[in-house]
N, C-alpha and C positions, 0 to 999 in steps of 0.2 A: 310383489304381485306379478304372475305370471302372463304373459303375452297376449294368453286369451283371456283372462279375466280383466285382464285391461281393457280389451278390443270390446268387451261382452260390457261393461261400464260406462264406456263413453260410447256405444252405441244407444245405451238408456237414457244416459245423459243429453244425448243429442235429440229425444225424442223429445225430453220434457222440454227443450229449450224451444224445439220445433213449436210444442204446447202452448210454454208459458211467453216468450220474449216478442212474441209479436203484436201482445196483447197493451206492450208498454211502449212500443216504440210509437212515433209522434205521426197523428195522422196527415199531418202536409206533406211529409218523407222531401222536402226540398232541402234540408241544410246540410250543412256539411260533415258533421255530426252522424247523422241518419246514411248518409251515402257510406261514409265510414265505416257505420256498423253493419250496413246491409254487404259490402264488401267481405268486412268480418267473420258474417256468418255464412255467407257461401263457402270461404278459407276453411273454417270451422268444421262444415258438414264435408269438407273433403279431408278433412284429418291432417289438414297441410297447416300446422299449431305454428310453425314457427313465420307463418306468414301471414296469420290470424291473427295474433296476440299482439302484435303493436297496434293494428288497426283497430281493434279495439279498445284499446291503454288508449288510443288518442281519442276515439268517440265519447268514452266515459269523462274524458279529462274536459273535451268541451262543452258535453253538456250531460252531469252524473246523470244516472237513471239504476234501478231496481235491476231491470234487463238487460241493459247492457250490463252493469258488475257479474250476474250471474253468467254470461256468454264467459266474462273472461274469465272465471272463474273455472270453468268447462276446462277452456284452451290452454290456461296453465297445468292444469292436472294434469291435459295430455303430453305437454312438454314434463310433466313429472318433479314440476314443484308442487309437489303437496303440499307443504306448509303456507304459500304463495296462496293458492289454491282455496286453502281450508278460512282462512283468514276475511280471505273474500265472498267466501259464501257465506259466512258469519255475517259480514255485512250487507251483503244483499238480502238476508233473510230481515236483516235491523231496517232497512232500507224500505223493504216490502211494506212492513208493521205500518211503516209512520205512515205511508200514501194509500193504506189500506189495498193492499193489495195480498190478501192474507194468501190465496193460491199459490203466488209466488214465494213467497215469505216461508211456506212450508214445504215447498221443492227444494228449494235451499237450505234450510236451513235440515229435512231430511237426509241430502248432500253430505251434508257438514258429518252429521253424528254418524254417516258409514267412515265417512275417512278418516276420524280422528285415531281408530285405534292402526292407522297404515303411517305415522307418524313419526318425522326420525327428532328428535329433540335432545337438547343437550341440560346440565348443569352445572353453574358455575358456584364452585364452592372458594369464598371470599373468606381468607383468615379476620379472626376480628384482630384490628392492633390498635392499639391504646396512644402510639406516638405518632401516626399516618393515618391520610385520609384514601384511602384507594379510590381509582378511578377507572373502569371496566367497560370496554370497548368488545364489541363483535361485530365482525368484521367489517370496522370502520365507524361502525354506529357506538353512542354513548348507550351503556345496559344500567339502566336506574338499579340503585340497591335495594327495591323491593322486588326487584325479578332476581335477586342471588338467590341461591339456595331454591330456586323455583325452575322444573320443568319446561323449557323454552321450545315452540315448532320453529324448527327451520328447513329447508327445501333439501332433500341429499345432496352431497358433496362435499368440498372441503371448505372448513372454517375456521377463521385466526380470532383466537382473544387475548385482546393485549390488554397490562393488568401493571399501571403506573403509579406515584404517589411523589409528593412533593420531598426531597431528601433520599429521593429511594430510587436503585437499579431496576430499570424496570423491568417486566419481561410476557414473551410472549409464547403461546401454547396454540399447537394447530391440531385437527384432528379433521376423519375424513369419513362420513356417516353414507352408509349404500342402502338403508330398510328402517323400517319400522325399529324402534325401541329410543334407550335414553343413554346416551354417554354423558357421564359425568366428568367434570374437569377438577379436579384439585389443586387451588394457587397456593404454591409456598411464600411463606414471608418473604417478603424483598428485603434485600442484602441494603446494607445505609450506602450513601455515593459516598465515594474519596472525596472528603475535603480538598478543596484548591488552598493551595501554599497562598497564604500571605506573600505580596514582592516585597523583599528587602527594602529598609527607606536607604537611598545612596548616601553614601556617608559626605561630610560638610568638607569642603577644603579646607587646608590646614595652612597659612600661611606663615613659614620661616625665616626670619633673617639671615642665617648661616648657610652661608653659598653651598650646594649641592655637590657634592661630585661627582665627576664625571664617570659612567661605569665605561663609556666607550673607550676612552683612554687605557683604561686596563685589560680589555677585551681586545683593543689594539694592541698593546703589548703582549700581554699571552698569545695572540697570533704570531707575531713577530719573533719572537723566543723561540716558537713551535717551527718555523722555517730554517731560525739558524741549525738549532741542533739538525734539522732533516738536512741541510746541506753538509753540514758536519759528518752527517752519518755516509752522505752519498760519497761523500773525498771518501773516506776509513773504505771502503768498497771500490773505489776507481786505485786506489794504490794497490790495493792487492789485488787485482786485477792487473796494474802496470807489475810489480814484482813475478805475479804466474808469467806474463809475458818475459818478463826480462830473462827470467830463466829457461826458460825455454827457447831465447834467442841464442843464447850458450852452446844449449845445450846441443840445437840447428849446425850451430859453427860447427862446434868441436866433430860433429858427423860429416862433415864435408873435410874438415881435414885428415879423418882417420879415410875419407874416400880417396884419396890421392898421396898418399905416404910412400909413392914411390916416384921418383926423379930420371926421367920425365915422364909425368904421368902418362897411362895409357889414355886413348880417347873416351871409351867410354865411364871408364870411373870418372873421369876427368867430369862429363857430362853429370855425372853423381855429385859433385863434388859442387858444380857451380849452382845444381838446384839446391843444394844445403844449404848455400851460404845465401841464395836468394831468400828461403825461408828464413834465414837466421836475421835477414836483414828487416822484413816483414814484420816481425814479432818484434824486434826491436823498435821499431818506430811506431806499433803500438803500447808500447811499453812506455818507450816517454810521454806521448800523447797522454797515455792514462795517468799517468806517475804527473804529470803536468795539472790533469784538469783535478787530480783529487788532490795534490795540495792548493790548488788555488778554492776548489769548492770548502776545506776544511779553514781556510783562512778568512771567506765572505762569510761564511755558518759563524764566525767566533766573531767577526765584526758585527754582523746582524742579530747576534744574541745580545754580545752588550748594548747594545744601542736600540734594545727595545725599551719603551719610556714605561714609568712605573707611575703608578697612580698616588698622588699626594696625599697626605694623613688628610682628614676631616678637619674641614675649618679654614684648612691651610690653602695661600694661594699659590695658583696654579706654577710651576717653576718651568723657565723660559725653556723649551724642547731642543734637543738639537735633530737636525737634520743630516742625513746622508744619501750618498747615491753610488752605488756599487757599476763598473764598467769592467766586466770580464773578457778577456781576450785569451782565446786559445789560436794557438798555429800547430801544423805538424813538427815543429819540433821546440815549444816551449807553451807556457799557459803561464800569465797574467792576471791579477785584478787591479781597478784603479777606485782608488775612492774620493769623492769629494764630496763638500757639503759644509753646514754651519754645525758648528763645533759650540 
């Protein structure tokens, strides 16, 4: 409906209300009820709906009447819930009948049959399933299953129908109506829910006589195995690191003596000569240093590998361990290990 057939509407509307609602309202006009509506209808006739329509939702609510439902039946239209709207003049028209008030009763219910064809409605089309019960919700309200498959008014804008069943994914479907006409909705069968896994029952303890073994002991040992050979490995690497050295102390020398191969040396070869041997002497004492600590680390590596403990057959008991204790000593010119412990 366009802006002016709107305004051209609810200008008629307002007249017959002007007509018919004063003819219902209560001739004391002291209660609170009466203050309300009369509030109502001055809101009304300024077209200010959105400050109208409570005031009389609450008059109607304290004390029903014929003329008041049809005021707010006016004010919701003009708020542009039609369906809101169309619903309540339906009942103001029901309303009018019973208190004989037939003038009334035919301004409304007149109302009604201009706006139904201005209606936006929907349908909910509900599979039949032979295994589920569905359960059909708009928005938020339960939708009896003799309204499936039936043309429903509802007010324009957006609306959720959710669509569940006991065993079943439920699911839900929104759509977003602007005018007159029908959208239909089509629920597809709901998917079954995943089963929840049964919990395992825990199994019974088993109680054994036959003494356990120990996995630590052997995980101790495989530890222990695993440090000798790394020490092992580190010696096989510190000697040949003392040999690169050693050779290369030589090899220092023997350049400091081809620096001075003349009697008496001159000074500066000479000077050549004593930094040669200073290097040569350098590299020599790392040479033993290293030649020192990797035979003593391949000596603790071969100690600490034997002397990792072994885990006993099944059944068997535990056999008395022995213990050691490694005391490594390097100096700059030798390396040491000391062992002691119960054997």
């Amino acid at each position: 409906m366009t802006a002016a057939k709107r305004a051209a509407v609810l200008s008629a509307l307002a007249l017959v209300s002007l007509a018919v609602v004063p003819s219902v309202a209560r001739a004391d006009g002291g209660t609170a009820a009466d203050a309300l509506f009369r509030e109502g209808r001055t809101l009304l006739d300024a077209k200010r709906f959105d400050e109208a329509c409570p005031k009389l939702a609450e008059s109607q609510k304290q004390e029903p009447g014929a003329g008041t439902l049809l005021a707010l039946a006016l004010c919701h239209e003009g708020q542009g819930k039609t369906a809101t709207a169309w619903n309540e003049l339906n009942e103001a028209a029901a309303l009018g009948k019973r208190v004989g008030r037939n003038d009334l009763a035919g301004a409304a219910q007149k109302r009604a049959n201009a706006m139904e064809p201005l209606l936006s409605r929907i349908v909910v089309h509900v599979p039949k399933a032979e295994d589920a019960e569905y359960q059909v919700k708009c928005d938020g309200e339960p939708l009896d299953a003799k309204l499936w498959d039936t043309p429903i008014a509802v007010d324009p804008g957006e609306h959720h129908v959710d669509v569940s069943a006991k065993g079943k994914v439920a699911r839900s479907y929104a759509v977003r109506l602007t005018g007159a006409g029908v959208t239909e909705i089509l629920v597809d069968k709901l998917d079954d829910s995943p089963r929840a896994t049964a919990p395992a029952k825990p199994a019974r303890a088993r109680l054994d006589s036959a003494p356990v073994p120990e996995p630590a002991t052997e995980s101790r040992g495989g530890a222990q195995r695993t440090i000798g050979l790394t020490l092992v490995g580190l010696g096989v690497v510190s000697l040949g690191t003392g040999a690169y050295f050693g050779g290369r102390a030589l090899g220092e020398s023997a350049e400091g003596r081809r620096a001075c191969s003349l009697t008496p040396c001159p000074a500066q070869e000479q000077a050549a000569a004593t930094d040669a041997n200073d290097r040569a002497k350098s590299s020599m004492l790392v040479s033993i240093v290293t030649i020192g600590a990797g035979t003593g680390a391949i000596a603790l590596g071969t100690v600490v590998y034997l002397m990792a403990p072994s885990s006993p057959p099944r059944g068997a008991a535990p056999s008395t361990r022995m213990t050691a204790r490694f005391a490594p000593s390097v100096t700059p010119t030798q390396a040491s290990v000391g062992v002691t412990g119960a054997f």
